[in-house]
NUPA-729687 format. One record per residue (C-alpha): residue in one letter; x, y, z. Coordinates in steps of 0.05 Angstrom, whole numbers, plus 5000, padded with zeros to 4 digits. Example, Ala and Ser with C-alpha at 12.3 -4.5 7.8 and 13.67 -1.06 7.14 Angstrom:
<atoms>
A524649105156;S527349795143;
</atoms>
This chain:
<atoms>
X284218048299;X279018318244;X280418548178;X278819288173;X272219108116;X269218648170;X270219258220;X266519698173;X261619298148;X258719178219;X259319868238;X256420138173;X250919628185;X249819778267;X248920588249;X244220408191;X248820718138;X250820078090;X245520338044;X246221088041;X254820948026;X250320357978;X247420947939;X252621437944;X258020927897;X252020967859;X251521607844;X258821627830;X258521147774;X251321317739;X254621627691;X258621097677;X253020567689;X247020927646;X250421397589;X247121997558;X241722137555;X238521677606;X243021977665;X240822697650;X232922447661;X234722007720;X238322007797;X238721427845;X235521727909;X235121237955;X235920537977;X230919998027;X232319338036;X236219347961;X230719557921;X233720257891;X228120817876;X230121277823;X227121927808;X226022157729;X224622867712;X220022707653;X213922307647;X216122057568;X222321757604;X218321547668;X213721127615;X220320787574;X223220597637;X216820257668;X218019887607;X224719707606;X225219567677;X228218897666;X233719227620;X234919757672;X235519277735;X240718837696;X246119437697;X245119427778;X245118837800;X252818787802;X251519337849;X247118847898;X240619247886;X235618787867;X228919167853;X228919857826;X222120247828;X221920987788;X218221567804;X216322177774;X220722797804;X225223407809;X232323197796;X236923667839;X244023727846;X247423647905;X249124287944;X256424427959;X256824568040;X261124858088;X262424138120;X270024198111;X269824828149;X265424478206;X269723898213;X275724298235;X273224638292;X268424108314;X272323478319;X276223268380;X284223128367;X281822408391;X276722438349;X281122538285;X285922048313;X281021508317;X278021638242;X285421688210;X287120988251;X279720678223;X280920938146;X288820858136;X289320148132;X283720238071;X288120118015;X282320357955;X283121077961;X276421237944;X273220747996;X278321168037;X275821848036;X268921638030;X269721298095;X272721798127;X267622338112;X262321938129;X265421748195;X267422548210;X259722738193;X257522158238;X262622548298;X260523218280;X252923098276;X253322658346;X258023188374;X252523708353;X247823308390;X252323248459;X252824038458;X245824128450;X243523608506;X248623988552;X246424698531;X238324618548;X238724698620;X242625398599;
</atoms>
């Protein structure tokens, strides 16, 4: 029998989503990781192959941090990124959406079942409902997909 972290590992891995749940735990903590004001001028947008690309709303800040890259990188590596490259950008803030009214009517009972059998034996509570979420947007974007494939002949 496997322990549920080797479970989700592989299948964060096999659906290609290790590094987007990589960068979301990021974003959690930047705040926490980079104090003010550096976290107001910069966002972690994405990870490839551990090398973390943030974006910085200001080309003064853009400049320091070209400079202090080594400083910068040293805060993340306890996060297993291992490069970080910056670019010059918009910083947005995530948009609030109607997922939680999606998931309802979209997922299967089985569906659920499965997910709340996968994420209860997750003892970090956190890791918990990040998992789960992830796993019921996975569902609901594959189910949207199914319904689609079905529907073009119509």
């Amino acid at each position: 029998m496997y322990k549920i972290g080797v479970f989700l590992s592989f299948f964060l891995d096999e659906l290609g989503l290790a590094q987007g749940v990589k960068v979301q735990s990021l974003r959690k903590r930047w705040r926490e990781i980079f104090p003010a004001p550096l976290c107001e001028h910069t966002f972690p947008r994405e990870i490839k192959e551990d090398r973390l690309l943030v974006i910085v709303n200001s080309h003064a800040w853009l400049n320091e941090l070209m400079l202090l890259k080594e400083n910068f990188l040293e805060k993340l590596i306890p996060y297993g990124i291992k490069d970080v490259a910056f670019k010059f950008g918009r910083i947005y803030k995530p948009k609030i959406s109607n997922f939680k009214k999606q998931k309802d009517t979209t997922l299967s009972q089985e569906q659920r079942q499965w997910i709340y059998n996968v994420t209860s034996k997750l003892k970090d509570e956190e890791m918990r409902v990040l998992f789960k979420n992830l796993i019921e947007k996975h569902f609901i974007v594959m189910n949207e997909k199914l319904r689609g494939e079905k529907n073009e002949g119509f």
